[in-house]
N, C-alpha and C positions, 0 to 999 in steps of 0.2 A: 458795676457801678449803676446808679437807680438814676444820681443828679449829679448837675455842673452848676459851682458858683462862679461868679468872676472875682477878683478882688480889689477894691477900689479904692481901697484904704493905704495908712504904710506899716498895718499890724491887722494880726488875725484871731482871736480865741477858740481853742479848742475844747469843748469838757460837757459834763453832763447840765451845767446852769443852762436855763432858756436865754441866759442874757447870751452866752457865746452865740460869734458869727457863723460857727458849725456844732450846732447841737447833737448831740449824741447820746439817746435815750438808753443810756444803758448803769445800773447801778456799780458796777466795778468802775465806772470813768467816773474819775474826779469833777468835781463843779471847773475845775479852770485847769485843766490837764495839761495841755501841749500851745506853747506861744507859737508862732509865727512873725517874723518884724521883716521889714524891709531894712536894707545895710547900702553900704557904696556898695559890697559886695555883688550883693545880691538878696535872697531871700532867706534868713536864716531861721532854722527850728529849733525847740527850748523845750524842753520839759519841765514844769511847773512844781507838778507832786505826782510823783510816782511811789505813794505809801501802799497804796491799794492793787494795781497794775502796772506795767511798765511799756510805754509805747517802743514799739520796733520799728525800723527804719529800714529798707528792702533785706527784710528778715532776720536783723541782726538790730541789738539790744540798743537804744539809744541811749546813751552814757554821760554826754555833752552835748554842746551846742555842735549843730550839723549845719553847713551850705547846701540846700535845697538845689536841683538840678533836674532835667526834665525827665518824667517819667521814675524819678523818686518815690518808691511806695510807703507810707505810714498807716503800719497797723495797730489799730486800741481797738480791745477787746475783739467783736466780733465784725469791725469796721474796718476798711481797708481806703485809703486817700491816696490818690495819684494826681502827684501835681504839675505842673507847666505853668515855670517861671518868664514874663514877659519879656525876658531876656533872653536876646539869640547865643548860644553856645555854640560851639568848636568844640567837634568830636575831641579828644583827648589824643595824643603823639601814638600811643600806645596802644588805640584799638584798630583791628585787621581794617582794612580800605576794602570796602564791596566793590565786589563786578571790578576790579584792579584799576578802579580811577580814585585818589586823591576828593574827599568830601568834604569839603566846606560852607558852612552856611552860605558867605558871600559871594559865591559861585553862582547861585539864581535866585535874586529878587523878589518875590513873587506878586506881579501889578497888584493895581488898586483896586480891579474889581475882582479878584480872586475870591472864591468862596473858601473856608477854612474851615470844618468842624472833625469831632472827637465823637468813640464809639457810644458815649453815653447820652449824646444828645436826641432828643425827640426828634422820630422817624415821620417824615408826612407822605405817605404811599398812596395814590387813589387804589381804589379798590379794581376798578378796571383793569390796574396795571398789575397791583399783585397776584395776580392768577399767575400770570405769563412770568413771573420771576420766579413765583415759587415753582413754578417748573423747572428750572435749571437746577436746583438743586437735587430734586427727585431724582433727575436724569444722570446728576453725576456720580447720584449715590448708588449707582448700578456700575461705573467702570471697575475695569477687572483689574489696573495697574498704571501707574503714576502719571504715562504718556500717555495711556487714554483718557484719565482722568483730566490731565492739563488740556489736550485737544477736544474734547469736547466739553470742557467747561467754557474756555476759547471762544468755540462754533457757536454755544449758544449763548453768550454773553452778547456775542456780535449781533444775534438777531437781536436780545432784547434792547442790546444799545447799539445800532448799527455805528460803527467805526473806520475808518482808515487803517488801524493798527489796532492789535491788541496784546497783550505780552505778560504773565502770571510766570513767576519765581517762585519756588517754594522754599523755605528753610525750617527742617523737622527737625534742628537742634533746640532752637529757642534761640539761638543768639543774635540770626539776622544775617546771617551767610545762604546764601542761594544753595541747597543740595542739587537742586531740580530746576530747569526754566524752560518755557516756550514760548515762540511770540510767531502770531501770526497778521498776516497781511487780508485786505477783505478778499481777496483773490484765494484763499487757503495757503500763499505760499509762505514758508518756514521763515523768520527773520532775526535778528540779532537783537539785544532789548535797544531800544532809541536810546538817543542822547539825552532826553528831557527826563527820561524813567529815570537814566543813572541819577542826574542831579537830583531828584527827587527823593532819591533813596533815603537821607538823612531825616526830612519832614515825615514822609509816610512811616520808617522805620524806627528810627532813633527818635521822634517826636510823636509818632502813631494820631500823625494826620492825617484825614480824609480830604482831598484836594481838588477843585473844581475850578479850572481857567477857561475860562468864555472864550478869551481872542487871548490867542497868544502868536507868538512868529519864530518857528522855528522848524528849519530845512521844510517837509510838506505841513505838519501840524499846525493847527489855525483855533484849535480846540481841545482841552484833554481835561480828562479826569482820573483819579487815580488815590489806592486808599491800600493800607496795611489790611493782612490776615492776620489774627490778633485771639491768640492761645491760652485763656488765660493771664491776659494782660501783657504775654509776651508774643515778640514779632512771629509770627508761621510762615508768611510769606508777602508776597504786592501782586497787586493788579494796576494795572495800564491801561487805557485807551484814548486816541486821540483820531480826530476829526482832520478833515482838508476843508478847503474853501467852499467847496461845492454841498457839500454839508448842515446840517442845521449846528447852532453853537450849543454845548454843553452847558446846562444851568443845574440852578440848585436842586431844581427833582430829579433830575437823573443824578447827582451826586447819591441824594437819598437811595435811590434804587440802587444804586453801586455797595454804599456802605451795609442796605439788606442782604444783598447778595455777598460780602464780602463775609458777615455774621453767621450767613446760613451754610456758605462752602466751607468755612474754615476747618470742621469738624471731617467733613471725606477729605479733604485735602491732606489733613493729618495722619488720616489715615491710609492712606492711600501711600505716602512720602513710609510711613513706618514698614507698614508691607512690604515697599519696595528694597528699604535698609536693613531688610532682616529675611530678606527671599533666600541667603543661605542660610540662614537658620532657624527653622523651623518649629523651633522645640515647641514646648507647651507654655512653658515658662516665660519662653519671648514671647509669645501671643499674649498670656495675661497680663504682661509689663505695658505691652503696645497697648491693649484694652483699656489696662488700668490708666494708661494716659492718655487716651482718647476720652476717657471718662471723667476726669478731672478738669479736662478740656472745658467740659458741658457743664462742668459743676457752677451753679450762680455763687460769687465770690460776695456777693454782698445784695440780700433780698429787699427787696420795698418796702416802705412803709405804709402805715397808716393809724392815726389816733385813735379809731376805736379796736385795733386788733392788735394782737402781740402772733408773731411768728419764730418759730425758731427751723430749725432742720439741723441733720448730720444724718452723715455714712461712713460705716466702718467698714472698710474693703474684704473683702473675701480673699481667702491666701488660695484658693480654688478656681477661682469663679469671680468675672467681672458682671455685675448687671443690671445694676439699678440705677436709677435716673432722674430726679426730680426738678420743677419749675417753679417758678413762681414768678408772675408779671402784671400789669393793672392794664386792664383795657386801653385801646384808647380810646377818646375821647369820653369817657368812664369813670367811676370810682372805683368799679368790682375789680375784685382779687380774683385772679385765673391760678389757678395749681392743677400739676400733676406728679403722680408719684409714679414711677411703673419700674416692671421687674422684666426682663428677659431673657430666655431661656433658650440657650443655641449652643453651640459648641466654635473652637478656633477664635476666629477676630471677629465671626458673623455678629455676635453682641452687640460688638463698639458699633457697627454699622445700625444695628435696629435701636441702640442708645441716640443714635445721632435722628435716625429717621424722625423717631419721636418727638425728641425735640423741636425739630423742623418742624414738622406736623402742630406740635400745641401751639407754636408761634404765631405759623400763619394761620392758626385757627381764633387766637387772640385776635388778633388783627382784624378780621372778621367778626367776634364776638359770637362765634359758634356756640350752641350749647353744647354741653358736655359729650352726649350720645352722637351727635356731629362728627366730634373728633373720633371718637372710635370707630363710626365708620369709613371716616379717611383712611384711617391707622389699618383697617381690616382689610381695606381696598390695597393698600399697598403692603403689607406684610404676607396675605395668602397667597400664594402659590402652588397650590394643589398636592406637595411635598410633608414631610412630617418629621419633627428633628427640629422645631422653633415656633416659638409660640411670645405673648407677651401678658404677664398680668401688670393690670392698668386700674388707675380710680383718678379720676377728672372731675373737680371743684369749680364751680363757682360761686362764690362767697359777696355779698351786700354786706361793705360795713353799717352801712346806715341802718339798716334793721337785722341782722344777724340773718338771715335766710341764706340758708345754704341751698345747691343744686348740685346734681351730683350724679355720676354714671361709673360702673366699675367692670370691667370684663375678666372674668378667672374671681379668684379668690383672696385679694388683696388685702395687707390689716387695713379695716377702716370702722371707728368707732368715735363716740360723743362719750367724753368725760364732764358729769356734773361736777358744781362747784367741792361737794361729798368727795370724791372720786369714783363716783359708780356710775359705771359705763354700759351703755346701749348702743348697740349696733345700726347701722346703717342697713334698712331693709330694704327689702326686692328681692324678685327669680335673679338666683344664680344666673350668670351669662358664660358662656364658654370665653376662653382668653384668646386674645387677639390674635388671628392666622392659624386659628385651627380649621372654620370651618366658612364656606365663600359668602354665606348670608346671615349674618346673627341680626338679629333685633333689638338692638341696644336703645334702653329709654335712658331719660333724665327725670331723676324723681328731687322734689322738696324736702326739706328737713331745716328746722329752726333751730338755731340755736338760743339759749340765753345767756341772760349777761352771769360771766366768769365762767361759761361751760368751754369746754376745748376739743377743735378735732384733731383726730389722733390719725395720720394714716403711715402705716408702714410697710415693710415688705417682707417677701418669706424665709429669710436669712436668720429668725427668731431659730425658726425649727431645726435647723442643723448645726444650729450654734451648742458646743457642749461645756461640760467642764473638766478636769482631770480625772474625776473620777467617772467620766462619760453618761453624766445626767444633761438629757436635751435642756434648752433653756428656756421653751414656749413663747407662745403668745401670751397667754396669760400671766406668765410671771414679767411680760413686758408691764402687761397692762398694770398689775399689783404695783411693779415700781413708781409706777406714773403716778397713781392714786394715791401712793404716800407721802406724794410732795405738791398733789394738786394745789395746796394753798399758794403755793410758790409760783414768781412769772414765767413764761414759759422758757423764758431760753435756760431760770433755774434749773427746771423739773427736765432737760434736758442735759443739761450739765452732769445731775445726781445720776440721770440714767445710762449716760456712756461712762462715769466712772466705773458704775455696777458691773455692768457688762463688760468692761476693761477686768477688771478683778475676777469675775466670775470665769472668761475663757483661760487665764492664766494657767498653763498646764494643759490646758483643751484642744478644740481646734472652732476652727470660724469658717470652714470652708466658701463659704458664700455673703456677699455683700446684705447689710442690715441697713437700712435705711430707715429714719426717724423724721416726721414732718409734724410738727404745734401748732395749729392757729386755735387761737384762745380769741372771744369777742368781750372788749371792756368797754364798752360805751362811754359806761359815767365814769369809771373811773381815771383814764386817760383821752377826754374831751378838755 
């Protein structure tokens, strides 16, 4: 998710007209798609015209009118809506009770000065402070198993937020059942999760709030904060911590710091819980199952916008091989679009872990407003290790909608090319660079390149090349690029469309051993200003 409305009204419109109160730039959504009204009920959803596409409702077909409820997903077209209705609910008779206490909303109040926000709300980090966070995460992405993982994400959470208490749960189902917990005391000794954690469970879990109480009174805690690990939209695990008297009180930047760090562990956490549920069994198969869901972990479920660009992306997974990776985020305090695409080359689970690094790494590099060359020498600094058997190819954007100027840095051999409005495409030049963690010291620059209006960049990964077909013809780079250029006139997330049917049809009978990755950003200035 990119943005949070509130709704202020007792009706909502959904569809492609500018007049709706959630606009949705996409030609398959109707002008006036999906109602929303307020009922005695509650908040109910409508589908309008579904002649064109059909909205679905947590992944199943919306038929009729539906009772909205918290954490309800609505997806049109390439758009995903998650709602929270200002109505407090009561878990259902028939869902399991966490931690074996009975969950009810009106069980804890939550005072008047409580802070309350959701994953998708604007992060405000001093830059002072993100160094020292983004460290905890580096550091967890080194343990070797679930209790080291849990304990020293623990130890260092507590220095960055010093605590009374701290206590992380994990659950690698998705449903919100603890597999995993630990809770430590500032002393390091072992503890039970608090009483305030449990009540809490429903808001952080079942409502995937981020939670911030200044003063509160309960047995020593005088302070706490406390936020879901959030997989995908779905629950991974909670963090905990709370404060004594003697203490400073918890406020809303350290919430922020929390919900960073909650974003940036979720992904070792995951992985970490999966290793641990699958140590008997080892196979090859359960590593790419766990990769491949560690990767979809990472996948962005729904990209940013902006008026003068169109973007699209897809990945077709590899039946072989998990490993590619992509972002896309806006600065902050910025307009510029940051992307990266990258491929990594390891064997076992090691992937998901240098998937997740990655990630981590372009974020806080976001966040920073590094250039592109920046990042890969973060990425180099933390990936080499003087060993050979893993390596990454990588290509780092950033892109000015306001004048089309792109900047750009690639390590290895990435697809990365400029489609004119024609379809005829020119490559992204520069010395070749060796790929990430081959060797201790590369020289990664950031070079320029313009784009024009209706030109498109193309970057992909090296899953073209061992993609074949039944009669075992590879399927190239080039015949990527030919597809592209026969639908160039088309918007981008068209000419993406045409191109994973292709490629759907064309492996039929074949094989895909390795993940394809597709990234469009097209610059239309004039034409959607």
């Amino acid at each position: 998710m990119v943005s949070q409305m509130t709704v202020r009204g007792d009706s909502l419109l959904v569809g492609s007209g500018r007049h709706c109160e959630v606009y949705l730039q996409d030609m398959r959504v109707a002008e006036r798609h999906l109602l929303i009204t307020r009922t005695r009920e509650g908040w109910l959803l409508r589908q309008l015209d579904a002649s064109g596409i059909v909205a679905t409702i947590n992944q199943s077909n919306l038929t009729g009118d539906h009772l909205l409820r918290t954490g309800d997903q609505i997806a049109l077209a390439d758009y995903v809506l998650t709602v929270y209705p200002d109505v407090e609910e009561r878990p259902t008779t028939d869902k399991p009770e966490p931690m074996g206490v009975r969950q009810k909303v009106g069980t804890f109040q939550l005072p008047a000065d409580a802070v309350v926000k959701h994953q998708d709300e604007p992060l405000s980090i001093p830059g002072s402070r993100l160094e020292g966070l983004a460290q905890v995460c580096f550091q967890a992405s080194r343990c070797g198993d679930i209790d080291d993982f849990m304990r020293r994400a623990l130890t260092v959470l507590t220095q960055r937020l010093p605590s009374r208490v701290a206590w992380i749960g994990l659950a690698p189902d998705g449903r919100g059942a603890f597999a995993f917990s630990l809770g430590l005391s500032a002393t390091g000794q072992t503890i039970n999760a608090p009483g305030l954690c449990r009540q809490l469970y429903y808001r952080c879990i079942d409502r995937k709030q981020y939670l911030c109480l200044p003063a509160c009174s309960h047995d020593a805690a005088r302070s706490l904060v406390a936020g879901p690990l959030l997989s995908a939209g779905k629950p991974a695990g909670m963090i905990y911590l709370d404060r004594s008297s003697s203490q400073p009180r918890f406020d809303s930047a350290d919430l922020d710091a929390l919900r960073f760090l909650c974003t940036q562990l979720t992904p070792f956490a995951g992985l970490a819980a999966s290793q641990q549920v699958s140590r008997h069994r080892p196979t090859e198969t359960s590593e790419l199952v766990t990769t491949h869901e560690i990767q979809d972990g990472l996948t962005p479920k729904l990209l940013p916008t902006w008026p003068e660009l169109e973007i699209a992306a897809a990945r077709a997974p590899g039946t072989a091989r998990a490993s590619d990776v992509y972002d896309v985020v806006q600065l902050p305090g910025s307009n510029l679009a940051a992307v990266v695409v990258a491929s990594a080359a390891a064997t076992g689970t090691e992937p998901a872990l240098l998937m997740a690094e990655i990630r981590a790494a372009f974020r806080v590099s976001a966040v920073h407003a590094d250039s592109p060359h920046v990042l890969m020498h973060e990425l180099n600094w933390l990936v080499y290790d003087g060993q050979i058997g893993h390596s990454v190819c990588c290509c780092a954007v950033l892109v000015d909608p306001a004048t089309g100027l792109v900047r750009y840095c690639t390590a290895g051999t990435p697809g990365a090319c400029i489609l004119d409005q024609n379809g005829r495409a020119r490559g992204l030049v520069g010395v070749p660079k060796p790929p990430i963690g081959v060797e201790q010291t590369v020289a990664y620059d950031t070079r320029p390149e313009q784009l024009d209006v209706r030109e498109t960049l193309v970057l992909f990964t090296g899953g073209t090349d061992s993609l074949t077909n039944a009669a075992g013809q590879h399927y190239g780079r080039q015949h990527l690029l030919d597809s592209l250029a026969g639908s160039c006139s088309q918007p981008a997330m068209s000419m993406l469309d045409e191109l994973t049917t292709e490629i759907r049809v064309y492996r039929h009978g074949g094989k895909q051993p390795d993940d394809l990755t597709v990234l469009l950003l097209r610059y239309t200035p004039n034409l959607l200003a």
